[in-house]
C-alpha positions as a Markdown table, in Angstrom:
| # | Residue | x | y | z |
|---|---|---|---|---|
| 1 | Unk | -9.6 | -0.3 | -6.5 |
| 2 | Unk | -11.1 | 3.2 | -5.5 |
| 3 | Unk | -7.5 | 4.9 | -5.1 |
| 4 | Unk | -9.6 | 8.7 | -4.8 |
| 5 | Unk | -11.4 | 7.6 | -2.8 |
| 6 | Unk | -8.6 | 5.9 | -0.5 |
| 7 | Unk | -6.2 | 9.0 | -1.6 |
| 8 | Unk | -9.3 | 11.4 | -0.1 |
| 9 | Unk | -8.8 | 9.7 | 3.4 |
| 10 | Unk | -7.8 | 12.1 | 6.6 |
| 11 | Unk | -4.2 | 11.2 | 7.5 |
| 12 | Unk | -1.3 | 9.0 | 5.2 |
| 13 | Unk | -1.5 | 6.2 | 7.7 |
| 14 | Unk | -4.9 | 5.8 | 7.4 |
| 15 | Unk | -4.6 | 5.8 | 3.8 |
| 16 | Unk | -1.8 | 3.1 | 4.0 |
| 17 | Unk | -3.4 | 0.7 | 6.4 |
| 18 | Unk | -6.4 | 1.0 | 4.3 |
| 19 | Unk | -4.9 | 0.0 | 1.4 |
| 20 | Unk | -3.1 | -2.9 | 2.7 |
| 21 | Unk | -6.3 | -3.9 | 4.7 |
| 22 | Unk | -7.6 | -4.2 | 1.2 |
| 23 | Unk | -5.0 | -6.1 | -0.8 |
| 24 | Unk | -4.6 | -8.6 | 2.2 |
| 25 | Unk | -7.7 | -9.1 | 4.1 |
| 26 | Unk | -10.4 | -8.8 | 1.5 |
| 27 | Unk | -9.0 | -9.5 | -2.0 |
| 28 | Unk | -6.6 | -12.2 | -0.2 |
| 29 | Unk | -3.6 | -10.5 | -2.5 |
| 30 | Unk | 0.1 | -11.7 | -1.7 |
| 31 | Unk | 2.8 | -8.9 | -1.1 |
| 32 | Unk | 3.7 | -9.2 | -4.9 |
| 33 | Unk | 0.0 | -8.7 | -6.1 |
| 34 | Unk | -0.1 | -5.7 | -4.0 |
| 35 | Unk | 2.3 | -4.4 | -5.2 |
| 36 | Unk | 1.4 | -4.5 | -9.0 |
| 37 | Unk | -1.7 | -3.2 | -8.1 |
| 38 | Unk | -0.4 | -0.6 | -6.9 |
| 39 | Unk | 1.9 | 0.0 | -9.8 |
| 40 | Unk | -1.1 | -1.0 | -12.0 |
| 41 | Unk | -3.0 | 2.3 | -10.1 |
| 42 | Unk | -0.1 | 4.7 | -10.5 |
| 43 | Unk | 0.0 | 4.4 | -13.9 |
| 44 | Unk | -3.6 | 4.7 | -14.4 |
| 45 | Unk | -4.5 | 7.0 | -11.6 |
| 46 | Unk | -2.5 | 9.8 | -10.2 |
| 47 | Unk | -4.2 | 9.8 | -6.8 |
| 48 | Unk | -2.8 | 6.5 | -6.0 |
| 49 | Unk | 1.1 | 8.4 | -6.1 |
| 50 | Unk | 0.7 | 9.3 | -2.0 |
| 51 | Unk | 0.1 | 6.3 | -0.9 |
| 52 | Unk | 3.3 | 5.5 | -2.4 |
| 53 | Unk | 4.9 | 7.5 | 0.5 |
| 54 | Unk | 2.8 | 6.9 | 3.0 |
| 55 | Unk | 3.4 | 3.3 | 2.9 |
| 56 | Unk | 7.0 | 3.8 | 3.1 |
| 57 | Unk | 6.3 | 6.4 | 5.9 |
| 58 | Unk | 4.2 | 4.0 | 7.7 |
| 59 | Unk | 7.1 | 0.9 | 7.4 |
| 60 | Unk | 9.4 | 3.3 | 9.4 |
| 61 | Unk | 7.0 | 3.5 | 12.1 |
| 62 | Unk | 7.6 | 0.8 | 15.1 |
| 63 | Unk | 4.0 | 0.0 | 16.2 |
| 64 | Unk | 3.4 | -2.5 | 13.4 |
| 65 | Unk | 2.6 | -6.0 | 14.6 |
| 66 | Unk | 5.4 | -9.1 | 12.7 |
| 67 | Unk | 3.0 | -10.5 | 10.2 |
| 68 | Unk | 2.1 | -6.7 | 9.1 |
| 69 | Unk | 5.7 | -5.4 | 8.8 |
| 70 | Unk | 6.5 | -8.5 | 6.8 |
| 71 | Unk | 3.5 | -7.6 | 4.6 |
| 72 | Unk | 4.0 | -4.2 | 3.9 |
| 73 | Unk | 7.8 | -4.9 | 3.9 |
| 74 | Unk | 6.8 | -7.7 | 0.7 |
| 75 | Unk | 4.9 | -4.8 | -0.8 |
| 76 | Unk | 7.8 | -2.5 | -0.8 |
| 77 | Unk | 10.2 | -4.3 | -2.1 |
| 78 | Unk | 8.1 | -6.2 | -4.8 |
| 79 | Unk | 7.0 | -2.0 | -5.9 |
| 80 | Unk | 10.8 | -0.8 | -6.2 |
| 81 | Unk | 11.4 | -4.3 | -8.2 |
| 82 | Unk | 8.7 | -3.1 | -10.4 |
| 83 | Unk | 9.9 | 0.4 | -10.9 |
């Protein structure tokens, strides 16, 4: 995972949707992989902190579809188990 690259992009939802885009759609990652990749980059990379908060940001935000809520939703909860 490129997390300066993703952590470089313009706004915090783009950097969240990327990132899920990734872990779901082309690495085929359940919610729980996800989300120890994503505790796998924080530890190793401190760019990959915001998008921390902008996935939470982007789960309080109504215009996701049912099947990407749940996803992110799986993320999220999988990452606070973690931590």
């Amino acid at each position: 995972m490129n997390w300066l690259a993703i952590s470089k992009l313009g706004c915090g939802r783009e950097r969240a949707k990327t990132f899920l885009e990734l872990q779901r759609k082309r690495y085929g990652r359940t919610p729980q992989q996800a989300a120890l990749s994503l505790w796998k980059g924080i530890c190793t990379e401190p760019s990959a902190r915001c998008i921390v908060m902008d996935l939470k940001n982007l789960s309080r935000q109504p215009h996701l579809d049912g099947s990407e809520k749940a996803y992110l939703h799986g993320v999220l909860n999988h990452f606070d188990h973690l931590s």
